[in-house]
Backbone as JSON Lines, residues from 0, in Angstrom:
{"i":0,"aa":"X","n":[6.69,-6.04,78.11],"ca":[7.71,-5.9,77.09],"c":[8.02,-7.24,76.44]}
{"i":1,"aa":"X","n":[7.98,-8.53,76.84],"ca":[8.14,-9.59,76.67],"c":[7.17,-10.32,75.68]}
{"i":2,"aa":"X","n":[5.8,-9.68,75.68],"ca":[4.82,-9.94,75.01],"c":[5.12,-9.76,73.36]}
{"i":3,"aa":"X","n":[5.26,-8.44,72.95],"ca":[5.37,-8.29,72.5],"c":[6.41,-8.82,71.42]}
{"i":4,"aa":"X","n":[7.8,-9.14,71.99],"ca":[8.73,-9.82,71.69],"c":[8.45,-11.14,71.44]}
{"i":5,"aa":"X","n":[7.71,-11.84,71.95],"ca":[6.69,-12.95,71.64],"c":[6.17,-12.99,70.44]}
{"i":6,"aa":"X","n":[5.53,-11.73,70.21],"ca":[4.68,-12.52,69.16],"c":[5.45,-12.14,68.02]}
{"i":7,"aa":"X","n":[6.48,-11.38,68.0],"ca":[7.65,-11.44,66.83],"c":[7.66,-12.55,66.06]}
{"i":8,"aa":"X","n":[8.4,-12.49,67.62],"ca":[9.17,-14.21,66.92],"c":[8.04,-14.89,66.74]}
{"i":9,"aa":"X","n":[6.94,-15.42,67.32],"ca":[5.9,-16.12,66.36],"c":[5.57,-16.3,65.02]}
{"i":10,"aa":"X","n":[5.78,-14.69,64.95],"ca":[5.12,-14.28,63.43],"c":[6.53,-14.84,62.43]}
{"i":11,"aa":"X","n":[8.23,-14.87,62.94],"ca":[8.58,-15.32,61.89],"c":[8.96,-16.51,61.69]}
{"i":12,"aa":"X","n":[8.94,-17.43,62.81],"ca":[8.5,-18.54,63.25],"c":[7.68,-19.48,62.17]}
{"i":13,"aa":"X","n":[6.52,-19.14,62.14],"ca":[5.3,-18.98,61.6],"c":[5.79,-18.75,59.85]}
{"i":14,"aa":"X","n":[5.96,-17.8,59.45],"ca":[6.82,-17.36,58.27],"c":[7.5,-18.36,57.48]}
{"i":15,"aa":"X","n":[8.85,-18.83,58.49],"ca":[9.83,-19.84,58.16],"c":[9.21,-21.38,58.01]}
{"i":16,"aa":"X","n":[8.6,-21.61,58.77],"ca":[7.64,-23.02,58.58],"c":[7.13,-22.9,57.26]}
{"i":17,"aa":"X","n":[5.78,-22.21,57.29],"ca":[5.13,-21.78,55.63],"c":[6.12,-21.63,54.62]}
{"i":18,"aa":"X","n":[7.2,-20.76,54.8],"ca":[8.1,-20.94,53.75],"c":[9.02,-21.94,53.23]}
{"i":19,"aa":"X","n":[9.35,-22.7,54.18],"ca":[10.06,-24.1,54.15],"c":[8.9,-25.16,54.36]}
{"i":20,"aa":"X","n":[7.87,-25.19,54.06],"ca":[6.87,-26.22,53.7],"c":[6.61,-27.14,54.58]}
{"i":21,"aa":"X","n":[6.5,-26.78,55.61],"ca":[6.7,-27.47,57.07],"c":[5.21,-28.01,57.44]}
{"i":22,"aa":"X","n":[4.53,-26.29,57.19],"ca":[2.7,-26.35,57.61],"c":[2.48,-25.38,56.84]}
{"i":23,"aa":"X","n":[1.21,-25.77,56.43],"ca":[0.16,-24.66,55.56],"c":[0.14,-23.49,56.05]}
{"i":24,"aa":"X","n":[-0.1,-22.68,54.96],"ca":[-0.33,-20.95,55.18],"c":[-1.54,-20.62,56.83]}
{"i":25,"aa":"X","n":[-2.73,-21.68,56.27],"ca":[-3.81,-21.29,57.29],"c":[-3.09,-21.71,58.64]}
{"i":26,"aa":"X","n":[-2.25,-22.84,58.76],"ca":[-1.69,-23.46,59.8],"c":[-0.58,-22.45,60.42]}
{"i":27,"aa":"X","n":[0.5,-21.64,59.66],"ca":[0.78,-20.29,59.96],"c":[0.13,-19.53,60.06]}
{"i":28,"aa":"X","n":[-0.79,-19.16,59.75],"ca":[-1.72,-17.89,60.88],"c":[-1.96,-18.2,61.92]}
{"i":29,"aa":"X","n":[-2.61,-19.32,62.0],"ca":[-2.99,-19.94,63.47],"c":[-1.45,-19.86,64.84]}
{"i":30,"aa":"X","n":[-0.82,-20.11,64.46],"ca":[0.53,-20.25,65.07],"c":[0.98,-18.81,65.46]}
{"i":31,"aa":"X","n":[1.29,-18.13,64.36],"ca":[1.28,-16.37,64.85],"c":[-0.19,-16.13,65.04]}
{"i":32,"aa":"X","n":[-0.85,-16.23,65.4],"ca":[-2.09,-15.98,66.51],"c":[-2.79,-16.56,67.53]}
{"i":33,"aa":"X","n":[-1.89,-17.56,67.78],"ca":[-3.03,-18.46,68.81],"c":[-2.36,-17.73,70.13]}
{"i":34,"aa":"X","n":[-2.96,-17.59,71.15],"ca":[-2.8,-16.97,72.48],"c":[-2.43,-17.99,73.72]}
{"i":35,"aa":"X","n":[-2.4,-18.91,73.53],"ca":[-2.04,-20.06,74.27],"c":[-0.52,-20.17,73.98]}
{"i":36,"aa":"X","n":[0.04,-20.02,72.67],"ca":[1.57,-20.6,71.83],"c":[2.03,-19.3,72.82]}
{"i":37,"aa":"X","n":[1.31,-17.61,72.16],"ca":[2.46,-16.97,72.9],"c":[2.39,-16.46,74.58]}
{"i":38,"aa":"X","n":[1.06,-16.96,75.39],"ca":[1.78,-17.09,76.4],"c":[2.62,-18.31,76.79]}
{"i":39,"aa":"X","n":[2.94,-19.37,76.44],"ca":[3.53,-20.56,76.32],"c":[5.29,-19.83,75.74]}
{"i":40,"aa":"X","n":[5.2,-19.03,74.92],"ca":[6.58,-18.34,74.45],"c":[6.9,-17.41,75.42]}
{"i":41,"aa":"X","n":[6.32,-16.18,75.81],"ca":[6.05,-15.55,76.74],"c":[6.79,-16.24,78.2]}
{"i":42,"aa":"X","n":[6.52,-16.87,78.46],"ca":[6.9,-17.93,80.17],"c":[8.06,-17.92,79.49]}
{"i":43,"aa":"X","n":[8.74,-18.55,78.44],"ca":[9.69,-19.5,78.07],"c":[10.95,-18.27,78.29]}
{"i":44,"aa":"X","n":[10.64,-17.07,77.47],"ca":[11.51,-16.24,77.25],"c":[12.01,-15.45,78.72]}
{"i":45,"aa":"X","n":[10.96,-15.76,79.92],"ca":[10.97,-15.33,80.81],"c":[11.82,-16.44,81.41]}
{"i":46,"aa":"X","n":[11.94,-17.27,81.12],"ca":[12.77,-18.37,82.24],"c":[13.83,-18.36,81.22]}
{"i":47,"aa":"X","n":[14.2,-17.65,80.32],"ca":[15.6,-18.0,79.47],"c":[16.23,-16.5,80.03]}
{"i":48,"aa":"X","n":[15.77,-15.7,80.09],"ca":[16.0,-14.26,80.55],"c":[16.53,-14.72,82.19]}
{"i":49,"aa":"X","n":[15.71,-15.34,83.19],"ca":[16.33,-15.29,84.63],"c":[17.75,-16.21,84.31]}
{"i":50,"aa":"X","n":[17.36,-17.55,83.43],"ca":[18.74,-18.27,83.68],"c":[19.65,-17.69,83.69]}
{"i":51,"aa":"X","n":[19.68,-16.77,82.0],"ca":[21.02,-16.39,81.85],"c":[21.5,-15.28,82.8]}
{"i":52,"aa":"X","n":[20.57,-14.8,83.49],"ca":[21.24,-13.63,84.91],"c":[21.7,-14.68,85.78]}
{"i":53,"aa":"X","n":[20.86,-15.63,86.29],"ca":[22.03,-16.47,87.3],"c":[22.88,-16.7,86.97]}
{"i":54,"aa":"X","n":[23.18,-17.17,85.39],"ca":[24.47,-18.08,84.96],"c":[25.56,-16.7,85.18]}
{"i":55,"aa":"X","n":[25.78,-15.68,84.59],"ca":[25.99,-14.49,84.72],"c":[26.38,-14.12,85.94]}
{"i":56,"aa":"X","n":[25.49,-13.94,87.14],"ca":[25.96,-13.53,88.28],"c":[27.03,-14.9,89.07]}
{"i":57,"aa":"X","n":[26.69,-16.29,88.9],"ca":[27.49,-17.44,89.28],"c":[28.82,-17.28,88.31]}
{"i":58,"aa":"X","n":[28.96,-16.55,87.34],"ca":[30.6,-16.51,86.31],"c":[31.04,-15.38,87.29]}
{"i":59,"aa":"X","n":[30.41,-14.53,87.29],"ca":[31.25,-13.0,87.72],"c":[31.23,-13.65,89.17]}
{"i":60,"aa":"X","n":[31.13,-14.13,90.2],"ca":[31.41,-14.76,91.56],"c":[32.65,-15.2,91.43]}
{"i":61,"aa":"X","n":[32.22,-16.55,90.51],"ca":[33.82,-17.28,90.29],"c":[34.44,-16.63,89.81]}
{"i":62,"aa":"X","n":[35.17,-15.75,88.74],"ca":[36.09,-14.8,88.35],"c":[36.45,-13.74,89.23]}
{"i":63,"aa":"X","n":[35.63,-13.87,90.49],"ca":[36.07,-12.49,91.07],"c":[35.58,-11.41,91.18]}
{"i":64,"aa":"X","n":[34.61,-11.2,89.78],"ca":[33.98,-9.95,89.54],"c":[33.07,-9.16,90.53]}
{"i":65,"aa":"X","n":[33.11,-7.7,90.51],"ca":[31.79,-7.42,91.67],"c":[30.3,-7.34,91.01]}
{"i":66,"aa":"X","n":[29.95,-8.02,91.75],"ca":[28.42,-8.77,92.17],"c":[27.4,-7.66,93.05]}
């Protein structure tokens, strides 16, 4: 499920650069397609996903909340 969500955001990623003149059109394709960037995004979104459950389960501890 994460994959997929990956290469979203690549693609508008990718988009916003080319459109704000950042990198060339060919240099945006490459970016929404290279397979290295989105397992490299892929991991990332996966370690932003566990943080925010720890941070989450460490608030609801301290407040009291059930855990």
């Amino acid at each position: 499920m994460i994959a997929p969500v990956a290469r979203i955001i690549l693609r508008y990623v990718a988009a916003a650069l080319v459109t704000y003149g950042v990198v060339a059109a060919d240099m945006g394709r490459q970016i929404a397609n290279d397979p290295d960037i989105l397992n490299a995004l892929t991991i990332l979104i996966g370690a932003v996903v566990g943080v925010v459950t720890e941070a989450a389960y460490l608030l609801a501890k301290r407040l009291g909340w059930t855990t």
